[in-house]
C-alpha positions in Angstrom: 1.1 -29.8 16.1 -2.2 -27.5 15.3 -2.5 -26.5 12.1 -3.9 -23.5 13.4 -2.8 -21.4 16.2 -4.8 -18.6 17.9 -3.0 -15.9 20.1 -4.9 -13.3 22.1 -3.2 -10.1 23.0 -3.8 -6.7 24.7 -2.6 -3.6 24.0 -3.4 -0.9 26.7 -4.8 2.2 25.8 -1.4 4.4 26.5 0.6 2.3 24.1 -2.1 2.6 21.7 -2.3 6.4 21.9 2.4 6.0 21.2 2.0 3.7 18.4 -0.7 5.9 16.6 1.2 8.8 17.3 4.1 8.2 15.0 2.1 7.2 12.4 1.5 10.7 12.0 5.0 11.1 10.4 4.5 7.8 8.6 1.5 9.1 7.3 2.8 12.7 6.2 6.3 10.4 4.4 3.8 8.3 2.7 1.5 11.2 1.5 4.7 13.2 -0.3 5.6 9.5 -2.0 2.0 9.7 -3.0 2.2 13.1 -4.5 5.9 12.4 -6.4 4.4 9.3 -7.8 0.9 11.0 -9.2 3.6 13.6 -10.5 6.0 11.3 -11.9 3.3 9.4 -13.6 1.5 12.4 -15.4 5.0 13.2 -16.8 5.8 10.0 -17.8 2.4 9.3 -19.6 3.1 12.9 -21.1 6.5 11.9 -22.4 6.0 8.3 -23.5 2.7 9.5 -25.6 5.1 12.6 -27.4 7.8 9.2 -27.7 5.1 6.8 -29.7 3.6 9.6 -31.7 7.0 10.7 -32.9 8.1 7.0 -34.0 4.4 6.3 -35.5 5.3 9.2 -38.0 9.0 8.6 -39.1 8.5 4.3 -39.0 9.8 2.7 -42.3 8.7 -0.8 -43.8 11.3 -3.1 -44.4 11.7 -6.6 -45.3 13.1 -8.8 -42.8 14.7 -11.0 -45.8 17.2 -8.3 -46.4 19.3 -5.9 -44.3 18.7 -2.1 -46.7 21.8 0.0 -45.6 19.8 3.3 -46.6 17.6 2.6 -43.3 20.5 1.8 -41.1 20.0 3.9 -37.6 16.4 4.5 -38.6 13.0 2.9 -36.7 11.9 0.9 -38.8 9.2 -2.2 -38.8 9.4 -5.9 -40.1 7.8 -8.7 -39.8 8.9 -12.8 -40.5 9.2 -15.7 -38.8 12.1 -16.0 -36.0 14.5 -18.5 -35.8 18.3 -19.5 -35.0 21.0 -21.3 -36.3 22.2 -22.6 -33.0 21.6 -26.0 -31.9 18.7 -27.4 -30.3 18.3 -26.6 -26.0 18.9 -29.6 -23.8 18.5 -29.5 -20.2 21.4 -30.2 -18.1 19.7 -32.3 -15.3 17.3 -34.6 -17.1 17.9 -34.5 -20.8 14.9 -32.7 -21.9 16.3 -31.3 -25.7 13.9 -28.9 -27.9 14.3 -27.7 -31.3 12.7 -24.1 -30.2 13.6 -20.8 -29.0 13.8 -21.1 -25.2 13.9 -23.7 -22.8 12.4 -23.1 -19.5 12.5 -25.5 -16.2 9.8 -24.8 -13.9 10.4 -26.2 -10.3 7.1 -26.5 -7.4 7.9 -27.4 -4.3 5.2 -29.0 -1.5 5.9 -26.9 1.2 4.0 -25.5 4.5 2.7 -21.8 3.9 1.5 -19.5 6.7 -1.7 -16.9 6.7 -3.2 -14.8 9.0 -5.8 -13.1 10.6 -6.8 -10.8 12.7 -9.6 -9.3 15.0 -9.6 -6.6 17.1 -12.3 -5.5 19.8 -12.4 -2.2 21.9 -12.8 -2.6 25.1 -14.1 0.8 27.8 -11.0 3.0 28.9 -9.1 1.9 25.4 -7.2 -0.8 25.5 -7.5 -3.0 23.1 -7.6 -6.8 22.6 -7.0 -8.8 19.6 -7.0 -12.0 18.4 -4.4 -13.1 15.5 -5.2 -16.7 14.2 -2.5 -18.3 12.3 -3.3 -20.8 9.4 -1.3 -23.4 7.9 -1.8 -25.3 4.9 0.6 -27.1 2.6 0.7 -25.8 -0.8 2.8 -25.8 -4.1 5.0 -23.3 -4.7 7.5 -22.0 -7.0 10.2 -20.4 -4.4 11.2 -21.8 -1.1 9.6 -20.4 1.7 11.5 -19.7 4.9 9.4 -21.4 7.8 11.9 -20.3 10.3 9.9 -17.0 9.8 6.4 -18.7 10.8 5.4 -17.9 14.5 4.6 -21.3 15.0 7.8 -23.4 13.4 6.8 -26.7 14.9 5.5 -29.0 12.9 5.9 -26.7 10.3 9.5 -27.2 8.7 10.3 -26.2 5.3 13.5 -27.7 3.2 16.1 -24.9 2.4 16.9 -25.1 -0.5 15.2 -27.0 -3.7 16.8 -30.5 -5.0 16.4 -28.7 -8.3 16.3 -25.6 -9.4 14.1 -23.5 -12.1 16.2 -22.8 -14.9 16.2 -20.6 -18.5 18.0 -21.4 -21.6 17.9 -19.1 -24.6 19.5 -19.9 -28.1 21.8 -17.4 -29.3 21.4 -15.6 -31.7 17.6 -15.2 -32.1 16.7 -14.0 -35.8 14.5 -12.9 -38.3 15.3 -13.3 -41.4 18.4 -11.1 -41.9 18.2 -9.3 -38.7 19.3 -10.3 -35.4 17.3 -9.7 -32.2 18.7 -7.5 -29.8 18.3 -8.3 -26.0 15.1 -5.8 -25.7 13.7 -8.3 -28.0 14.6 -11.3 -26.9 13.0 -10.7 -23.3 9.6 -10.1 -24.8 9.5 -13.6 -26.6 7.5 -14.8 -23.4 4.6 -17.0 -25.0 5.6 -20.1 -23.2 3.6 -23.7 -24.0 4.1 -26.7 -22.0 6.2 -29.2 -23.5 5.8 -33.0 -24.0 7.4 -35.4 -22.5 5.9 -38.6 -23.9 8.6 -39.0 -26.6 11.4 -37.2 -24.8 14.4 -39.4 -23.3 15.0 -37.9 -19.7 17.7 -38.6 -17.2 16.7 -39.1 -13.6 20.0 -38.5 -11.4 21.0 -39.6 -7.7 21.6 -36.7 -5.5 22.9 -38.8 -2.8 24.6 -42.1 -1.8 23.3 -45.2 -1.2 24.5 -46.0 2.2 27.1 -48.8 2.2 27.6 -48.8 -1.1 30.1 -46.2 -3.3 28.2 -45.7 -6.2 30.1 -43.3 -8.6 27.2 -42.6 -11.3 23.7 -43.9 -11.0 20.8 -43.2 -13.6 17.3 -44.1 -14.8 16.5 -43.2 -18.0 12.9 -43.3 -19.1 11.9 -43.8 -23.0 8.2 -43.6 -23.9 6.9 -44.5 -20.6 10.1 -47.5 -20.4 11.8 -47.3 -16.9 15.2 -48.7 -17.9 17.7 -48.9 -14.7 21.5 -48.7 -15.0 23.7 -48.8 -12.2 27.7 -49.2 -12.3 30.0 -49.4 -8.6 32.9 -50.0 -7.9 31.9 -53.7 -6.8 30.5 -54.1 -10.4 33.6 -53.0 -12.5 36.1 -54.9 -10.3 34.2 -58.2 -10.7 32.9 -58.0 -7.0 29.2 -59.9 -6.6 26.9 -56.7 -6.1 24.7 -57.3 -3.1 20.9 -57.5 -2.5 21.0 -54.5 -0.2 22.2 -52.7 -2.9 19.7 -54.0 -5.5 16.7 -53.0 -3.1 18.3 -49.6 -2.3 18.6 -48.9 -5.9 14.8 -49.6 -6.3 13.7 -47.5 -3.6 15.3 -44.9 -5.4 13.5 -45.5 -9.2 10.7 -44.2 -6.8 11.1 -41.3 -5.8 10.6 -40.1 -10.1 7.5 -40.9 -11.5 6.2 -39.1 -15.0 3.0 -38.2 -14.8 1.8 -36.9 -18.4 4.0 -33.9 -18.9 5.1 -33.7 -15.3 8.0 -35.4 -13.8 7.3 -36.0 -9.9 10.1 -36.1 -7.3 8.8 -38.3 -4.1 7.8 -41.8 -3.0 3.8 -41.0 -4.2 1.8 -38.8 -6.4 -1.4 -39.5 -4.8 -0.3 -38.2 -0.8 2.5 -35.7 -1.8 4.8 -35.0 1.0 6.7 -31.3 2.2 9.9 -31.6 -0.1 8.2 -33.1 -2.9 8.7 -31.9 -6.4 6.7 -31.4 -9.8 8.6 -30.4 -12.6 7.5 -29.4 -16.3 9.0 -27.9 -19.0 8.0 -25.1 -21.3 9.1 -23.4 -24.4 9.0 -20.5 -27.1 8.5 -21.7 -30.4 9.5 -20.0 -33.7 6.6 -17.7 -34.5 5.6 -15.1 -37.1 6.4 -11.7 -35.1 6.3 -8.2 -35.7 8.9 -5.7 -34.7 9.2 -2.0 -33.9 12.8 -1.0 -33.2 16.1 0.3 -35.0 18.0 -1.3 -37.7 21.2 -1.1 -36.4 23.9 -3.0 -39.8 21.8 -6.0 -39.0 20.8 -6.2 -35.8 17.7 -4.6 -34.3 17.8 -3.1 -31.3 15.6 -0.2 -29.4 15.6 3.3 -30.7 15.6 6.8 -29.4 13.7 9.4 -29.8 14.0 12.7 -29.5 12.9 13.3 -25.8 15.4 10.0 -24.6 12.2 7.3 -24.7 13.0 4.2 -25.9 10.9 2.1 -28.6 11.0 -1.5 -28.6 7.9 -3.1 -29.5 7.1 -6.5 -30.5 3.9 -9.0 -30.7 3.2 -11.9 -32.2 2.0 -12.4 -35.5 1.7 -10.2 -38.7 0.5 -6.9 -37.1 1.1 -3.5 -39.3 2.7 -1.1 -38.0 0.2 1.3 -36.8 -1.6 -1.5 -35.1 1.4 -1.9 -32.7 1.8 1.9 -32.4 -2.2 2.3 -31.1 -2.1 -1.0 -28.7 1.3 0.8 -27.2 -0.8 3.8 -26.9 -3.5 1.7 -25.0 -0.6 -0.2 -22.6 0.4 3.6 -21.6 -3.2 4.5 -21.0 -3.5 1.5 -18.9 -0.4 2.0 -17.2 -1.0 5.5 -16.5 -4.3 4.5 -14.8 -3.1 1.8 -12.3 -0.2 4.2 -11.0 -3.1 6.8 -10.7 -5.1 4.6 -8.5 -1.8 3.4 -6.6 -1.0 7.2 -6.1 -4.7 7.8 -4.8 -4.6 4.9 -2.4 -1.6 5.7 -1.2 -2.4 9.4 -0.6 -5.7 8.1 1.6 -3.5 5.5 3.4 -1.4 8.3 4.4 -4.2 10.7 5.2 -5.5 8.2 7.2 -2.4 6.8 9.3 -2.5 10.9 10.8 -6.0 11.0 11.3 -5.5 8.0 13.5 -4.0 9.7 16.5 -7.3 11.7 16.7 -9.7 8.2 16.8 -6.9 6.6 18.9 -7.4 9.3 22.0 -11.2 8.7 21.8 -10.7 4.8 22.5 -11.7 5.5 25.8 -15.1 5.2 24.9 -15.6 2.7 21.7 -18.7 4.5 20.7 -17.4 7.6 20.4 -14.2 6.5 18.5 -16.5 4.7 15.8 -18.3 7.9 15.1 -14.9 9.8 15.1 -13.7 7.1 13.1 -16.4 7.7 10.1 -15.6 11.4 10.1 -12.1 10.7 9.7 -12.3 8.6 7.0 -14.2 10.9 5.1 -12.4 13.7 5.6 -9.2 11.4 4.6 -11.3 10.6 1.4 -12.2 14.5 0.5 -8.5 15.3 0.9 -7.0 12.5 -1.3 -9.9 13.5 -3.8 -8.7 17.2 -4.0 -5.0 16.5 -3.0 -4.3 13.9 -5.7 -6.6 15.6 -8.5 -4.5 18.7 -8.0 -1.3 17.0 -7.7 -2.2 15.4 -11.4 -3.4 18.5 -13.0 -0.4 20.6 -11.6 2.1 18.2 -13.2 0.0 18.1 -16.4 -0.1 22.6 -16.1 3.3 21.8 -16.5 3.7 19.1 -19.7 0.1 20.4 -21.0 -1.6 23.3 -19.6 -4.0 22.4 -22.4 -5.3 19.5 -20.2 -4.0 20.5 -17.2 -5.7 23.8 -16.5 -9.4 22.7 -16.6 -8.5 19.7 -14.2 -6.7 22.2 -11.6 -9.6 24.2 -12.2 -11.9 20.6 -11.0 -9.6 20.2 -8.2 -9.8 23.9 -7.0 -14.2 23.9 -7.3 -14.3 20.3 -5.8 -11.9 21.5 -2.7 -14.1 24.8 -2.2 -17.2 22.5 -2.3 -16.3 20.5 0.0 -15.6 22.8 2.3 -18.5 24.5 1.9 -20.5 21.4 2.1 -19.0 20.7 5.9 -19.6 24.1 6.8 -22.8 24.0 6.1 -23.5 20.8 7.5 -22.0 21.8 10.7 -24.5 25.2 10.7 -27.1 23.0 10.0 -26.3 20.9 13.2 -26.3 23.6 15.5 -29.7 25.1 14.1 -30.9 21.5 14.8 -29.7 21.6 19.0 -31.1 25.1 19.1 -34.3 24.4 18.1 -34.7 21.2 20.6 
């Protein structure tokens, strides 16, 4: 079967003018999500600022060595090294043990993957004809993807379900020094490094029978690069002659793992990987000198609340004071702030757009005419979002901080009544222009 499939369709020019008439509601709904995010987002910025600035002003020092009871319920910041008394993290599957913090299994699977693309021509009296061209390519990935979903499912089958999963494992508790690491802590440990397998002893289990024979337990254990094959039956234990068939099945399975530097492999060959193949690495969080923001809780830390019900919780890595963690949180709600702004924005001019779409679908009856419709529409869409969304921020800012807010309504107003101006003057300008020929 192709791996890519081309399908050609028309749309008439009546079902064209339906379909872009209820994206006029679509495009009004997604226009008020628009403006309640911009809003949200302003006040959110506004609050978690007011949050940071109040804990950057009552933060105590401490020393993570000892737990001081006069700071207990207070933000407070430490730094040392983390660590935990419990054991060390061994996988359950193939044996994989570390001495660190977390233990993560990462599963890829080779699977078929599906991409498209379209074009779309105008054709006189507005119908429509498009072209969708469907690519597939086999790729690695770390979820299963449902093929039954592809349009063209032949040839192109997925497995269901992975042989093995990704997996997390955590040691409990997580310290430093004295103090105990709440849960809000323990999620942002998150510098992962790949982990060695040269010198680790792993455990390659069956997942099925060999045919013919009952095998109860099967394994291959590999030690520095050693492929070391055990097998026990039933035949085996009762003094039975174990056969030949068996012996060769038993080999044909040592193949399907191979350990390839720090990866183990799950299939007949590396070198032509096959859909339903595996690579599997492992990766951990070491103990590392880390800084902490949050409240001393008896002797566990934990995230603390300020007066306006924000939350502070921060943590990096290494020895970083504590006003150096309160600016870069600063900078991360900036940032934050920023992409939500230019979500909201292009939101607000997808919106705009899906309802001025009704007014170039009608002129489809002659493409021309449509593309110069098109232009104007799109402009207009790009005016609207400008003074839409820049009022729609400075309104909600009038509202947590006229201070800031006021001079951008003002903008928003004086950019809105230029614009308007602009077109109306364009448009007078136009008509001088037909008079005069």
């Amino acid at each position: 079967m192709a791996d890519s499939v081309s399908v050609t369709k028309r749309t008439w020019y009546g079902s064209r003018v339906g379909s872009s008439f209820k994206k006029i509601f679509s495009g009004i709904l997604l226009v008020l999500l628009s403006i309640a995010l911009l809003a949200w987002n302003e006040n959110n910025f506004v609050e978690q600022k007011a949050a940071l600035n109040e804990g950057s002003k009552i933060v105590e020092e401490t020393s993570s060595e000892t737990v001081n009871p006069a700071l207990d319920q207070k933000l407070v910041h430490l730094d040392g090294v983390t660590s935990s008394p419990d054991e060390q993290l061994q996988d359950s599957v193939f044996w994989v043990k570390t001495e660190d913090l977390k233990l993560a299994r990462n599963v890829e699977m080779y699977q078929w993957t599906e991409s498209s693309s379209e074009e779309c021509h105008d054709n006189v009296w507005g119908s429509e004809d498009c072209t969708t061209t469907y690519d597939y390519k086999k790729k690695w990935k770390n979820e299963v993807i449902d093929s039954s979903r592809f349009y063209e499912t032949a040839g192109h089958s997925n497995p269901t379900a992975m042989e093995f999963e990704s997996e997390l494992q955590e040691k409990s508790p997580i310290q430093i020094g004295a103090f105990t690491l709440g849960e809000a802590f323990v999620d942002q440990l998150d510098d992962y490094e790949m982990l060695p397998l040269q010198d680790q002893k792993l455990t390659f289990p069956w997942q099925e029978s060999v045919s013919q024979v009952n095998v109860p337990e099967q394994e291959i254990t590999t030690w520095s690069g050693e492929v070391l094959v055990s097998s026990w039956t039933e035949a085996s234990l009762s003094g039975e002659d174990t056969s030949t068939e068996a012996n060769n099945q038993a080999s044909q399975k040592v193949e399907r793992f191979h350990l390839m530097g720090n990866t183990i492999y799950v299939g007949e060959d590396p070198a032509n990987p096959k859909v339903g193949d595996l690579k599997i690495t492992f990766s951990t969080v070491k103990a590392w000198m880390t800084s902490i923001v949050g409240k001393q809780n008896g002797n566990e830390l934990s995230p603390y609340k300020t007066s306006n019900n924000r939350s502070i919780a921060l943590l990096e890595k290494g020895k970083v004071s504590a006003e150096e963690m309160f600016a870069n949180a600063h900078a991360a709600n900036r940032m934050m702030t920023w992409i939500l702004r230019l979500v909201g924005l292009f939101l607000m001019y997808l919106g705009f757009s899906m309802m001025f779409d009704f007014i170039v679908t009608l002129a489809k009856v002659l493409p021309f005419l449509a593309s110069i419709i098109g232009v104007g529409t799109s402009f207009v869409a790009f005016g609207l979002t400008i003074i839409l969304g820049l009022g729609t921020i400075a309104i909600a800012r009038v509202v947590v901080r006229p201070m800031v807010g006021i001079p951008l309504l003002i903008l928003a107003v004086g950019g809105g009544v230029g614009f308007f101006m602009w077109k109306k003057k364009d448009k007078k300008t136009g008509v001088v222009s037909t008079n005069n020929s």
